[in-house]
DOGU-107794 format. One record per residue: residue number from 1; residue in three letters; chain; x, y, z of N, C-alpha, C, O in turn. Coordinates in Angstrom, 3 decimals. Layout:
BEGIN
NUM,ALA,A,X,Y,Z,X,Y,Z,X,Y,Z,X,Y,Z .
...
% end
This chain:
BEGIN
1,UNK,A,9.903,-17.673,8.799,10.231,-16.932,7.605,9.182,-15.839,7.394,8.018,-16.179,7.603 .
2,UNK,A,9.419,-14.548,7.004,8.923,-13.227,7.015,8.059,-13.435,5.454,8.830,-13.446,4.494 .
3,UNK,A,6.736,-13.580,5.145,6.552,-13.229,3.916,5.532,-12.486,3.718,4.647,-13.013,4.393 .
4,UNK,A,5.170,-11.715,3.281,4.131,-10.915,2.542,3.710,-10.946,0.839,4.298,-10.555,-0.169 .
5,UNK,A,2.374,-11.625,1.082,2.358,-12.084,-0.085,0.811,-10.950,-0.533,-0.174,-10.721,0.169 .
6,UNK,A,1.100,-10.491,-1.798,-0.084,-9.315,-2.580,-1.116,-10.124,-3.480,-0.745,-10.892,-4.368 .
7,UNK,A,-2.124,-9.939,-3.242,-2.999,-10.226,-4.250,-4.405,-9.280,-4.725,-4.500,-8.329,-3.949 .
8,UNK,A,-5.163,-9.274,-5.441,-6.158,-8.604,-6.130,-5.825,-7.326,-7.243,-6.464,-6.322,-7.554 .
9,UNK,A,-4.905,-7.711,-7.547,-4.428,-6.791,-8.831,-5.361,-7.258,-9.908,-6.236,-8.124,-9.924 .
10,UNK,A,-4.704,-6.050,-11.190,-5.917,-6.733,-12.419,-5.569,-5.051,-12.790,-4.875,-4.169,-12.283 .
11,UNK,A,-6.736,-5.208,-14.310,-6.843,-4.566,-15.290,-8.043,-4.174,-14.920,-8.980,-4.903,-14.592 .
12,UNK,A,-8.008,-2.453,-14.997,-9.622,-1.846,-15.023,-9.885,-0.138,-15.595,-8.914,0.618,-15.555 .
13,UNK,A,-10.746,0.198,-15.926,-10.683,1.062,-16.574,-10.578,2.306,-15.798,-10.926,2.502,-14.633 .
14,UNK,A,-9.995,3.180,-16.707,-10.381,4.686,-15.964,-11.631,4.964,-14.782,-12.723,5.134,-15.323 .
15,UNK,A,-11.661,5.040,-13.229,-12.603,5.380,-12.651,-13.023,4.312,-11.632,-13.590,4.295,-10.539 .
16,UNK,A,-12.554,3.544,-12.378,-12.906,2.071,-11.330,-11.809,1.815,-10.357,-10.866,2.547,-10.057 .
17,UNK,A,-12.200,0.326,-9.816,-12.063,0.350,-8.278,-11.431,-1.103,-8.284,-11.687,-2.057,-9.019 .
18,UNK,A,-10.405,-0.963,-7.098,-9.926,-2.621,-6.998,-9.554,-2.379,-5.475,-9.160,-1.296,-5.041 .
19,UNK,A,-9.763,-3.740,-4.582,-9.231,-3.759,-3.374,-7.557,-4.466,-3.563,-7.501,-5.583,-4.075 .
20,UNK,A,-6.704,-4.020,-3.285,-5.507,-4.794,-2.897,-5.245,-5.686,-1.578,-5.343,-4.973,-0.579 .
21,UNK,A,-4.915,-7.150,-1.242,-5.010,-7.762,-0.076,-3.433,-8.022,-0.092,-2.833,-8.195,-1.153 .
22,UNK,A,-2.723,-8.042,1.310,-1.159,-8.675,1.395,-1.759,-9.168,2.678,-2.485,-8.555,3.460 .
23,UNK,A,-1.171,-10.785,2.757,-1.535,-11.442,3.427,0.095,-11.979,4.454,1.142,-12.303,3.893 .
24,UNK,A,-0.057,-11.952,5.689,1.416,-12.001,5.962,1.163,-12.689,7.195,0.121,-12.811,7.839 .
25,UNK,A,2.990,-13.360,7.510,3.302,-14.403,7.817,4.460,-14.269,8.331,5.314,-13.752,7.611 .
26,UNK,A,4.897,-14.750,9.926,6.537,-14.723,10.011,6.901,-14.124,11.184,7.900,-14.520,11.785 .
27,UNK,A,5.998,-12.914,11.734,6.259,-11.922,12.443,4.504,-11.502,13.466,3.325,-11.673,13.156 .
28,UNK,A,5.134,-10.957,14.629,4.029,-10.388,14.634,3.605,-8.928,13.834,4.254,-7.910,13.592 .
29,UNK,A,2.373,-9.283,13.582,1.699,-8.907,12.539,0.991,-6.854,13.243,0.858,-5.678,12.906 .
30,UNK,A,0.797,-7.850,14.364,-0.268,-6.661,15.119,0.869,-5.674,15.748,0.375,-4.877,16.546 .
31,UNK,A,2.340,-5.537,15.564,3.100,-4.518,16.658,3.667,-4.053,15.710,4.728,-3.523,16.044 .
32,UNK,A,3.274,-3.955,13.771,3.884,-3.614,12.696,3.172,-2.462,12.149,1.995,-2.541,11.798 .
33,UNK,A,3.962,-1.242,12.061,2.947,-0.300,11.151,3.094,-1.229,9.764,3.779,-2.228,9.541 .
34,UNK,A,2.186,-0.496,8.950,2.386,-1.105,7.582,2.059,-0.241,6.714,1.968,0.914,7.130 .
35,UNK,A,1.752,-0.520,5.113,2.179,0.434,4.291,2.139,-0.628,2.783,2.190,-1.843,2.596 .
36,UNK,A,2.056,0.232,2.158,2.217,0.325,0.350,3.026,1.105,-0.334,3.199,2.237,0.119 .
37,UNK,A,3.559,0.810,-1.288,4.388,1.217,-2.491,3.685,0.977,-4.268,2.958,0.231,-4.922 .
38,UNK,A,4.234,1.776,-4.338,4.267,1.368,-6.035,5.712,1.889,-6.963,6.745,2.526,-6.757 .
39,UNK,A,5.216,1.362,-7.786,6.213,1.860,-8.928,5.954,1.091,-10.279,5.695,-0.103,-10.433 .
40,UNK,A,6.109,2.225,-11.340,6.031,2.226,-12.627,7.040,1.443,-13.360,7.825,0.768,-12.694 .
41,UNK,A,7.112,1.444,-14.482,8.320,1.351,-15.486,8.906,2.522,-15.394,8.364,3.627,-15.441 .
42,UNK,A,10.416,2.181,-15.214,10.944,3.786,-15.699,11.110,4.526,-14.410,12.199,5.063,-14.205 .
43,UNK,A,10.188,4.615,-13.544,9.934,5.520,-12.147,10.708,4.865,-11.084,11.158,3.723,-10.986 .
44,UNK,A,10.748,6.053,-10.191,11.147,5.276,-8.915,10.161,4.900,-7.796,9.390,5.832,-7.566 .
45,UNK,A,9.949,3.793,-7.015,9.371,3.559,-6.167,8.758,4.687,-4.998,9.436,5.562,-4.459 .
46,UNK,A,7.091,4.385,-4.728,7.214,5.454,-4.397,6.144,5.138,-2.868,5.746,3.987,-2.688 .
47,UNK,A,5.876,5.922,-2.159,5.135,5.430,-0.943,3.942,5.879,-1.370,3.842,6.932,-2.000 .
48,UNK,A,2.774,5.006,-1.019,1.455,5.541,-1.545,0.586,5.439,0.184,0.046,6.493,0.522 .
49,UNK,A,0.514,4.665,0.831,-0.490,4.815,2.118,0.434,4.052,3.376,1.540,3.671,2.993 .
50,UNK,A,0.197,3.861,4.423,0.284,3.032,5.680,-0.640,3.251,6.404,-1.646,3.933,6.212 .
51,UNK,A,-0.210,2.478,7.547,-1.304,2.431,8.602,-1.089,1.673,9.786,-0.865,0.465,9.707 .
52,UNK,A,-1.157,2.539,11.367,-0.811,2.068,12.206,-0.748,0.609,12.742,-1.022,-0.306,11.964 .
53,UNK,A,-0.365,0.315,14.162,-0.631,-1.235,14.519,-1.907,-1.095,14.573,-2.437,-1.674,13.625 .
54,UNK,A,-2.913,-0.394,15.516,-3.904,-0.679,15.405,-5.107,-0.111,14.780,-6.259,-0.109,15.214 .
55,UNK,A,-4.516,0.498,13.395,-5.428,0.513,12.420,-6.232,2.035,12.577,-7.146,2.421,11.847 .
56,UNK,A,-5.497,2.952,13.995,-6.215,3.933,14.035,-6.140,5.276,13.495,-6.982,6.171,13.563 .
57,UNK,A,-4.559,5.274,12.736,-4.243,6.550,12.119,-3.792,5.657,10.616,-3.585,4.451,10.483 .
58,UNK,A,-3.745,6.662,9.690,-3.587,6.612,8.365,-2.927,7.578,7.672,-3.319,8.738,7.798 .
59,UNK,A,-1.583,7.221,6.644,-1.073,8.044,6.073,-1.230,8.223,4.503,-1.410,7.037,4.224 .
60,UNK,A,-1.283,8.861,3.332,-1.697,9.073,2.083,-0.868,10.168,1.592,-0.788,11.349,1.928 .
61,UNK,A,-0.186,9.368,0.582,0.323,10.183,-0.177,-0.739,11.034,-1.324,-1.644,10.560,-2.011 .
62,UNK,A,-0.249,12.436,-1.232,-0.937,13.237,-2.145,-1.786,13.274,-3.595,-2.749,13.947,-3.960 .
63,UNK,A,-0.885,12.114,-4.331,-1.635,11.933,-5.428,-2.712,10.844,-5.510,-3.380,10.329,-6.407 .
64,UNK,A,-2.547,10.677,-3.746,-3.955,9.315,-4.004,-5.104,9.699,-2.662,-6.184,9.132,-2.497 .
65,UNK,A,-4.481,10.914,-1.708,-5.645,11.275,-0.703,-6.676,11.112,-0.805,-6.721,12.243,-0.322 .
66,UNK,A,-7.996,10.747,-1.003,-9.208,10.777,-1.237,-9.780,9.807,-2.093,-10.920,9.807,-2.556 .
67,UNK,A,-8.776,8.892,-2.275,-9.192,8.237,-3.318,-8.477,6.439,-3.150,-8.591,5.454,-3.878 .
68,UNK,A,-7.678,6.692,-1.712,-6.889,5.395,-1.224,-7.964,4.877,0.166,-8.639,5.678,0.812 .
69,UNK,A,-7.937,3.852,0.340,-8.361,3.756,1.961,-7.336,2.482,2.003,-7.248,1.681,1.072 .
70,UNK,A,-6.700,2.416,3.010,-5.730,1.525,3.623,-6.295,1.332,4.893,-6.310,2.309,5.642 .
71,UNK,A,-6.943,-0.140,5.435,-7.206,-0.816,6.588,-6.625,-2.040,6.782,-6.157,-2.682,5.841 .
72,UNK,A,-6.608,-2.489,8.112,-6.217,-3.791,8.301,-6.928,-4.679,8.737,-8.136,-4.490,8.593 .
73,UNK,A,-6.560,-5.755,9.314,-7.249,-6.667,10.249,-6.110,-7.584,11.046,-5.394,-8.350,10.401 .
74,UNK,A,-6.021,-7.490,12.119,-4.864,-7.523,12.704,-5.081,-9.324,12.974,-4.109,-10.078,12.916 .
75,UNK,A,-6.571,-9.856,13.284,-6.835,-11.367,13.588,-6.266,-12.165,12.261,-5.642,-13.226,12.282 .
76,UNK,A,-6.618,-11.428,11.155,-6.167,-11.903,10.048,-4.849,-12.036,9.500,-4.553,-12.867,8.642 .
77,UNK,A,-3.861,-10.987,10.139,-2.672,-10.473,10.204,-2.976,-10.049,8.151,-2.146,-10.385,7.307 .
78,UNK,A,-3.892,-9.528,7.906,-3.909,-8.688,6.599,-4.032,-7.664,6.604,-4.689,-7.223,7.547 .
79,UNK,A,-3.658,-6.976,5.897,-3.697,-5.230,5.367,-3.963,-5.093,3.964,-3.600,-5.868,3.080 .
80,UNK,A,-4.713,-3.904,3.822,-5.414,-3.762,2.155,-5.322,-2.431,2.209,-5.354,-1.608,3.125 .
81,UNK,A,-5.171,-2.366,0.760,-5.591,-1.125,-0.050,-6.900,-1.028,-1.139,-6.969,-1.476,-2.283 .
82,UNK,A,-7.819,-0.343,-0.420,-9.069,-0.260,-1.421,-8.764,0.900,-2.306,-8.764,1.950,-1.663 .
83,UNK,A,-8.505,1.050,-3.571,-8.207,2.284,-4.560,-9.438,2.336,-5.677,-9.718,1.581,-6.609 .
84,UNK,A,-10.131,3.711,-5.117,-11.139,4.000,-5.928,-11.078,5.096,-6.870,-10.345,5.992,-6.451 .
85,UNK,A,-11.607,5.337,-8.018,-11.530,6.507,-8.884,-10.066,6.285,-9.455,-9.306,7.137,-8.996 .
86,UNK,A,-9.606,5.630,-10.092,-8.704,4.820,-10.354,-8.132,5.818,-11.847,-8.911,6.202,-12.719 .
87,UNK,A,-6.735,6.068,-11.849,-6.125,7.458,-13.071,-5.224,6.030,-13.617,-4.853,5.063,-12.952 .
88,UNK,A,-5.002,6.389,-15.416,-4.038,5.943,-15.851,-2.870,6.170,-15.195,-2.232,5.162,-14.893 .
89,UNK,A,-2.428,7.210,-14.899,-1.384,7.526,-13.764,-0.881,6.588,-12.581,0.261,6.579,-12.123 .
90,UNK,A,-2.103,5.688,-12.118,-1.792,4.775,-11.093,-1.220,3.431,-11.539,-1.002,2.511,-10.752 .
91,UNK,A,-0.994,3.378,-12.836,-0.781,2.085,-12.905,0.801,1.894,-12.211,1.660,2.739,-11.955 .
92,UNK,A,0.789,0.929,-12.092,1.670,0.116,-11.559,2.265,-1.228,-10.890,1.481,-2.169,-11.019 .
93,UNK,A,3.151,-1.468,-10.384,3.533,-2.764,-9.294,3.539,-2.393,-8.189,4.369,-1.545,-7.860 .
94,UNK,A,2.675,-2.875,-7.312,2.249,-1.944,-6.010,2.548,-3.331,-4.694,1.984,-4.412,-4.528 .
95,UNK,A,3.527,-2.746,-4.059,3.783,-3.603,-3.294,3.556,-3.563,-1.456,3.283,-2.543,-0.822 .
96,UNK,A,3.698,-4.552,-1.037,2.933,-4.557,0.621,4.158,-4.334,1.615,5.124,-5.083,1.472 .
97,UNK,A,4.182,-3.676,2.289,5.500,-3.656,2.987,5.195,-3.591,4.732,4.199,-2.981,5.121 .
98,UNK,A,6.213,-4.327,5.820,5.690,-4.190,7.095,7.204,-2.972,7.423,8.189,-2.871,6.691 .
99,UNK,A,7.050,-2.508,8.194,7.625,-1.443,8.833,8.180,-0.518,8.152,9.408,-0.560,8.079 .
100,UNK,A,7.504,0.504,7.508,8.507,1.224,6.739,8.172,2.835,7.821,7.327,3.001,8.701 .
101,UNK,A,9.127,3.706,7.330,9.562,4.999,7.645,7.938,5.509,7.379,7.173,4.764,6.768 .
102,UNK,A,7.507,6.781,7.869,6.061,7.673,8.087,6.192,9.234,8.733,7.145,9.392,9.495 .
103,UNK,A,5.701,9.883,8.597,5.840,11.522,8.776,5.321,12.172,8.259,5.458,12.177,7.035 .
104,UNK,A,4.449,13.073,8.877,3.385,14.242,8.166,4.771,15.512,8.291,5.860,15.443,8.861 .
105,UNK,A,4.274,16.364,7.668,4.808,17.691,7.553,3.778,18.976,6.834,3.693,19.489,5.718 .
106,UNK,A,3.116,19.137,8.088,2.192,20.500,7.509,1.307,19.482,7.280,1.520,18.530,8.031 .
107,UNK,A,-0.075,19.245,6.135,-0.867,18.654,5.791,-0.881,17.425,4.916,-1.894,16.771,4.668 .
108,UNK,A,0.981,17.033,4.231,1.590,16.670,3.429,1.794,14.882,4.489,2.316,14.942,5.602 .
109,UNK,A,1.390,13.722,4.015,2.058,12.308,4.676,3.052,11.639,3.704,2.625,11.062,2.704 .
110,UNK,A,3.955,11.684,3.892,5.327,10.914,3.552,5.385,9.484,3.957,5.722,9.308,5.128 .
111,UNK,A,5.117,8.367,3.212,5.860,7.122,3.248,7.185,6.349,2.486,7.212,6.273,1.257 .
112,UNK,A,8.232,5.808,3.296,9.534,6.138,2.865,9.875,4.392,3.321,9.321,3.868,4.287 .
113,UNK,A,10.920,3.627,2.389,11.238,2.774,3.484,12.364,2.962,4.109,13.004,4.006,3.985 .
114,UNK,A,12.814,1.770,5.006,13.760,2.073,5.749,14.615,0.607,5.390,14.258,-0.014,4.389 .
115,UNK,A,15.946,-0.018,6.375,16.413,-0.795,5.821,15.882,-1.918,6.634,16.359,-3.048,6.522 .
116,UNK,A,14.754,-1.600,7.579,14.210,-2.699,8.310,12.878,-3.235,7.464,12.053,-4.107,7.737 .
117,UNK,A,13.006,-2.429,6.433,11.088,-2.763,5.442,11.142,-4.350,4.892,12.234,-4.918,4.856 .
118,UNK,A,10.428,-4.755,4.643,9.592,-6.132,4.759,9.203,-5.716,3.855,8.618,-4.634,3.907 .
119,UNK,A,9.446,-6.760,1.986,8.781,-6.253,0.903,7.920,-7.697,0.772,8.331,-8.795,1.148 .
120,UNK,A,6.616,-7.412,0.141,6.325,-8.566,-1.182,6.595,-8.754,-2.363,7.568,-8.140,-2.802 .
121,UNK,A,6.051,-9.404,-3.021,6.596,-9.720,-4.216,5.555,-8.826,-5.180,5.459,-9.137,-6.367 .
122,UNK,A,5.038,-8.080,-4.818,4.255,-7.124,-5.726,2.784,-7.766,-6.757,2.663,-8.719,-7.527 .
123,UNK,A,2.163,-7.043,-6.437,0.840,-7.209,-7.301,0.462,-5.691,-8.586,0.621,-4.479,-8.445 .
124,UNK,A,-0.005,-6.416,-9.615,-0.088,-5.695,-10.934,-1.266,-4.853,-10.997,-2.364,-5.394,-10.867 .
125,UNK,A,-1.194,-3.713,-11.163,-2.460,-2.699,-10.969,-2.377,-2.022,-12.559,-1.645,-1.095,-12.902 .
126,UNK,A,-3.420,-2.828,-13.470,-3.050,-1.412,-14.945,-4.617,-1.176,-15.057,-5.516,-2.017,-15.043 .
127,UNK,A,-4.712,0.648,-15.208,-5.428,1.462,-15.455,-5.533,1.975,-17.010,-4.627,2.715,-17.394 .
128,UNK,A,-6.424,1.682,-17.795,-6.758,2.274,-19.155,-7.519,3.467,-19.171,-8.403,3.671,-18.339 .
129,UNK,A,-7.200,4.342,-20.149,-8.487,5.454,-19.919,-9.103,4.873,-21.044,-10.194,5.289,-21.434 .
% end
């Protein structure tokens, strides 16, 4: 059975910092790009980072470039999102996903899913200013 399970969510203020962990199970782990989502109330789901099988290229969506790091550990079969400098803007349900859709265009990285994506059950990210 395929699961991806999210943890290290939480409440933190404007500026601060939280690592996100999805811990997964089911599949091989190491021949999977992988990737993050979020989404708001109200919003639509949206792609925020991925990251190759072996951890050597990285994609970032625009409103979090510089401020996301997405790594893995393939022995562990885990993938994280460290999110630093943290905007009310980010809050959300930010979820772990294995194979989703990826594509730069110009300087711009697009993460998209597809109908082969592998969701979790989402972890809670709220930002106060």
């Amino acid at each position: 059975q395929v699961q991806l399970v999210e943890s290290g969510g939480g409440s933190v203020q404007a500026g601060g910092s939280l690592r996100l962990t999805c811990a997964a199970s089911g599949f091989t782990f190491s021949r999977k790009f992988m990737g993050w989502f979020r989404q708001a109330p109200g919003k639509e789901r949206e792609g925020v980072a991925a990251i190759s099988v072996g951890g050597g290229v990285s994609y970032y969506a625009d409103s979090v470039k510089g401020r996301f790091t997405v790594f893995r550990d393939n022995a562990k079969s885990t993938v994280y999102l460290h999110m630093n400098s943290l905007k009310p803007e980010d809050t959300a349900m930010y979820y772990c996903a294995a194979d989703p859709r990826y594509f730069r265009v110009g300087s711009s990285d697009y993460v998209e899913s597809t109908s082969a994506t592998t969701w979790g059950q989402g972890t809670q990210v709220t930002v106060s200013s």
